[in-house]
C-alpha positions in Angstrom: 1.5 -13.9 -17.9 -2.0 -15.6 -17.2 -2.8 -16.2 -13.3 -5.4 -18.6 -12.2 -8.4 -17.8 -9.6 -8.8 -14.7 -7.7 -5.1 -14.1 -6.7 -5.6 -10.6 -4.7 -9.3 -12.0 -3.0 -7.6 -15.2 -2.0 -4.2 -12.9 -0.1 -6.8 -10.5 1.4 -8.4 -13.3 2.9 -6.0 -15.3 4.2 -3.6 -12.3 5.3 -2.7 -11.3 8.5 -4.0 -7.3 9.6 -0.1 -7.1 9.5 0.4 -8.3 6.0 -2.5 -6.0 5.0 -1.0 -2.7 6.1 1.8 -3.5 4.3 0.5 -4.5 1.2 -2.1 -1.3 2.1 1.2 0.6 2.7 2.9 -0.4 -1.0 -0.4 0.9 -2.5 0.2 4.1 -1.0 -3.6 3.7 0.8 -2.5 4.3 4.5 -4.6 7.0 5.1 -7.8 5.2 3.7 -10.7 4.0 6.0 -10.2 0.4 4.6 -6.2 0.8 6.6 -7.9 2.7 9.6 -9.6 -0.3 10.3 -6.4 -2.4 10.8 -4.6 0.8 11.8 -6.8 0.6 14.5 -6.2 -3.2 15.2 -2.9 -3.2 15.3 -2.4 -0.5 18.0 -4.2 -3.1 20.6 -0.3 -5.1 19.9 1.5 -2.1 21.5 2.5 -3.4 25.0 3.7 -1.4 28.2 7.8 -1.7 26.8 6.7 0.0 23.7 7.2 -2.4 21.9 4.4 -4.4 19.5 3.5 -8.2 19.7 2.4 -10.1 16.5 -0.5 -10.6 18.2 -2.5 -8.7 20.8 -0.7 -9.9 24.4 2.3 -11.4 22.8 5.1 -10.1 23.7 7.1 -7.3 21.9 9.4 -7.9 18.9 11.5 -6.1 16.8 9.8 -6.7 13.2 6.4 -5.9 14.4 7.3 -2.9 16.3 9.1 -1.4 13.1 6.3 -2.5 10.7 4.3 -0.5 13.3 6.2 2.8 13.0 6.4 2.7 9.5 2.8 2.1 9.1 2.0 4.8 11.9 3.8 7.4 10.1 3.1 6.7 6.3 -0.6 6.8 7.9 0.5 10.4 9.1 1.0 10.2 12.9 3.9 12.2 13.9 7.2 11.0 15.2 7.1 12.7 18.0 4.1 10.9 18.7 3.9 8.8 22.0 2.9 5.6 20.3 5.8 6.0 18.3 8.3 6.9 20.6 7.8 4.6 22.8 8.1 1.8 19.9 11.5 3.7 18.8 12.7 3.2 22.3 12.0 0.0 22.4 14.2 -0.5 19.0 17.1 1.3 20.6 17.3 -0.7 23.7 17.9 -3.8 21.2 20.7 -2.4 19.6 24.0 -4.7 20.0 26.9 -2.5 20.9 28.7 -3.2 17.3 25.3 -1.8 16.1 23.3 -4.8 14.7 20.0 -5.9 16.1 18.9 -9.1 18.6 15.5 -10.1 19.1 13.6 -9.4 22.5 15.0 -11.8 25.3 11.5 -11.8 26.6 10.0 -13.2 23.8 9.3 -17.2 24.5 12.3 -19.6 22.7 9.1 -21.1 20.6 8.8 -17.5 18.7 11.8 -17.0 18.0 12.5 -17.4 14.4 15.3 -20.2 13.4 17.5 -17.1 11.6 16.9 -15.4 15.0 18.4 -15.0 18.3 17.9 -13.2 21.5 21.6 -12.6 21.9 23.7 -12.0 18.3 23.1 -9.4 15.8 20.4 -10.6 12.8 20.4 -9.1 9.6 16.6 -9.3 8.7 16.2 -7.4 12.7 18.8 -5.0 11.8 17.7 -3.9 8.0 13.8 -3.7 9.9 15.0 -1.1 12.4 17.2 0.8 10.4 14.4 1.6 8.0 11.4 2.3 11.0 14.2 4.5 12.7 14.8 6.1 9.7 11.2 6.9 8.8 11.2 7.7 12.6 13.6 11.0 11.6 17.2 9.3 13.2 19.0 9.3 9.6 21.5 11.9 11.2 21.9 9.4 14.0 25.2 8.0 15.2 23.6 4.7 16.3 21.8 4.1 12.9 25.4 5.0 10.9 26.5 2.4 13.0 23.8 0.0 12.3 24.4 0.7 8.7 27.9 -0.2 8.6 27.2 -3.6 10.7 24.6 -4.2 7.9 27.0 -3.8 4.7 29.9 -6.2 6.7 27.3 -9.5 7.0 27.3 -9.4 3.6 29.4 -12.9 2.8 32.2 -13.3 -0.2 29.1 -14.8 -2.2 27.4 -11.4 -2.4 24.4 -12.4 0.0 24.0 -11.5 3.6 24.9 -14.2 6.1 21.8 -14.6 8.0 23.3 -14.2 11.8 26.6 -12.8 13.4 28.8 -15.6 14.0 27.8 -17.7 11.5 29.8 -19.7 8.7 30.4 -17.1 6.0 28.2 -20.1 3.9 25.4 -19.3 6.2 23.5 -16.8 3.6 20.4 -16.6 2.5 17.7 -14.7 -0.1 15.7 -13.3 2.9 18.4 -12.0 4.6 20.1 -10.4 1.2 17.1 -8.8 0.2 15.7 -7.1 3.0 19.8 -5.6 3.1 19.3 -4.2 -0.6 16.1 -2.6 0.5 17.7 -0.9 3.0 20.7 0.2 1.6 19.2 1.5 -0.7 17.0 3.6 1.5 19.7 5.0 2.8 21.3 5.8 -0.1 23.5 3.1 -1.9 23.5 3.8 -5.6 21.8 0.5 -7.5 25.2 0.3 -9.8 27.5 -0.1 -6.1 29.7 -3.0 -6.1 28.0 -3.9 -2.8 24.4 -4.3 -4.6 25.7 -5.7 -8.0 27.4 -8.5 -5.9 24.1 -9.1 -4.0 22.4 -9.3 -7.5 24.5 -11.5 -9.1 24.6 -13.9 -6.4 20.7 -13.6 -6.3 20.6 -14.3 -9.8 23.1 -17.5 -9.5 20.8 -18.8 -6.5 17.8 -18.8 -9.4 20.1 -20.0 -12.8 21.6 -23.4 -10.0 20.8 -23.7 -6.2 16.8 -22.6 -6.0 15.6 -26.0 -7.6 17.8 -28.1 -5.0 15.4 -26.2 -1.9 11.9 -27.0 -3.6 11.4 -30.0 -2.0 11.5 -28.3 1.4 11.2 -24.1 0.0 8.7 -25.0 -3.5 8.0 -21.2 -3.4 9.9 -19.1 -1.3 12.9 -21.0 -3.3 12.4 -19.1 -6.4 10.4 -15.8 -4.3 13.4 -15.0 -2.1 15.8 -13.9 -4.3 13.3 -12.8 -6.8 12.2 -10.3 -4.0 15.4 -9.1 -3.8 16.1 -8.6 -7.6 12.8 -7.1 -7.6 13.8 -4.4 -4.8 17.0 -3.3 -6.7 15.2 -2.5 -9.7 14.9 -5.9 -11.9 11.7 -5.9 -14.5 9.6 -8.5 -15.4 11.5 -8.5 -18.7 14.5 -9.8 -17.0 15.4 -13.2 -17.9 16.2 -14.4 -14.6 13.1 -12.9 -13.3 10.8 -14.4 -16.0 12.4 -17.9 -14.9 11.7 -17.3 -11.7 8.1 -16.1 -12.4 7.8 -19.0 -14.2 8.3 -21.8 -11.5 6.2 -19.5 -9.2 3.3 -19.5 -11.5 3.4 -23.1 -12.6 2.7 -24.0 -9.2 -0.7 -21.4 -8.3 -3.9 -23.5 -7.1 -6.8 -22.6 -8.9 -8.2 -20.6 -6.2 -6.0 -18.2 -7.2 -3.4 -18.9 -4.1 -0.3 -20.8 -3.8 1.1 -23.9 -1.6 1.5 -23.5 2.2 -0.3 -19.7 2.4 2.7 -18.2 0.4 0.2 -16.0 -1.6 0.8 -13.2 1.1 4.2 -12.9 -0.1 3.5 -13.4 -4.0 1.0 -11.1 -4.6 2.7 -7.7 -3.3 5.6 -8.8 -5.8 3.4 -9.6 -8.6 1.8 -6.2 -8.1 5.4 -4.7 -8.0 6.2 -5.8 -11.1 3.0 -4.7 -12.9 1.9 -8.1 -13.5 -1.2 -6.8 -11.1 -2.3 -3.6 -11.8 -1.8 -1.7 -8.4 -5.3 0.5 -9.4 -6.5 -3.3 -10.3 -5.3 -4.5 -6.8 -6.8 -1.5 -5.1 -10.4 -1.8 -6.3 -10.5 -5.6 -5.1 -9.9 -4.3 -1.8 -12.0 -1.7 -1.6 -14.8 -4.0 -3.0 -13.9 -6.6 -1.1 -14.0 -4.7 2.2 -17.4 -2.6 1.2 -18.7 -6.4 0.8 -17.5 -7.5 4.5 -18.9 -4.0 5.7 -22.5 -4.2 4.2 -22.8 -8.7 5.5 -21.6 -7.2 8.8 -24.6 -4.6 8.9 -26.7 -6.8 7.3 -26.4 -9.3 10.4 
């Protein structure tokens, strides 16, 4: 598959210091100098509940603070660290009783995501904590068994996840069903369960009939979304549902190398999952990309 431009230039950058360390983290280059740097950034987003804003002052929220833990501890702090104890306390205290996950009350109404809320259990929130407090060392964890179990019953008739408690059972979405695979499986739910081969299938329906009715609106994340989530149960870019949905994703890259509305920063970790990048490829743009913004910085 031929890409246009400079795909991995153009996410590193337009990408957030949090899109970075992940991306950073995929690579397996946590405990580089290059992640250091933004290792070092994003502990300025810890705030006094423990917790970590988007953004340095903003307040806490749950997806930030586990993308914080995970990236703390792949970097090779410990858990029992105070920074990340702290953020794992912050987690706990937004536990729902039934074990899903709400977002922060304190965070403004204006940040809170549409598939959010402040008040009923979220998927996307609960499938982030369970993995951070699982990297965290709580796998043996009553609270995270529960969490686990609230997790696999959102999942909807269709085989996706419905995106919030309370909703319509035809409330699902990709994001929600994918970020439940990759959980699950983290915790152990065998790729060949009827609860992931139900998620797949529907994934695969939402690419074979619904993705082209949401490109007007989605044109990417359409055809990304439930890619992703094919993607984290095992899929190959041999697959025919994955080539199709390859296929509309590439058809629409600029020749800069990114795509429409900034969605390069989801794009390029997947095409590097599936091979399509080289991950060594990936890697030595970074480094010479950074080495680059390190020498024009000393230079001035």
């Amino acid at each position: 598959m031929k890409l246009r431009g400079a795909p991995v230039e153009c996410f590193w950058r337009k990408a957030s210091s949090w899109r970075k360390l992940s991306l950073l983290r995929s690579l397996g280059k946590l405990n580089t100098a290059i992640a250091q740097k933004y290792l070092k950034e994003m502990r300025l987003f810890q705030n006094e509940d423990g917790g970590f804003g988007k953004e340095r002052g903003e307040p806490s929220s749950v997806t930030p603070t586990a993308e914080a833990i995970l990236n703390l501890i792949e970097s090779g702090e410990k858990p029992s660290s105070s920074t990340v104890q702290r953020a794992t306390l912050f987690l706990w205290g937004l536990q729902n009783e039934n074990g899903g996950w709400r977002e922060n009350p304190a965070l403004p109404k204006e940040k809170v995501a549409f598939w959010s809320s402040t008040e009923r259990g979220v998927p996307i929130l609960t499938a982030d904590s369970i993995e951070a407090l699982l990297k965290a060392g709580y796998e043996d964890d009553e609270r995270l068994r529960k969490a686990v179990e609230w997790l696999k019953g959102m999942q909807a008739q269709d085989g996706m996840w419905i995106h919030m408690e309370k909703a319509a059972p035809t409330e699902t979405d990709p994001d929600s069903t994918l970020r439940a695979i990759e959980v699950l499986i983290k915790v152990g739910e065998n790729l060949d369960s009827p609860t992931i081969r139900k998620a797949c299938n529907a994934l695969e329906r939402f690419i074979l009939t619904e993705a082209e009715k949401w490109t007007k609106k989605w044109p990417v994340w359409s055809w990304l979304a439930p890619l992703d989530g094919l993607v984290a149960a095992g899929f190959k870019a041999d697959n025919k549902t994955v080539q199709r949905a390859l296929e509309k994703i590439l058809k629409q890259q600029r020749e800069d190398g990114g795509w429409p509305d900034g969605y390069e920063v989801r794009v390029v970790p997947t095409l590097i999952e599936l091979g399509i990048i080289p991950r060594e490829e990936a890697w030595g743009i970074i480094r010479k990309m950074e080495s680059s913004t390190k020498f024009a910085s000393q230079k001035d």
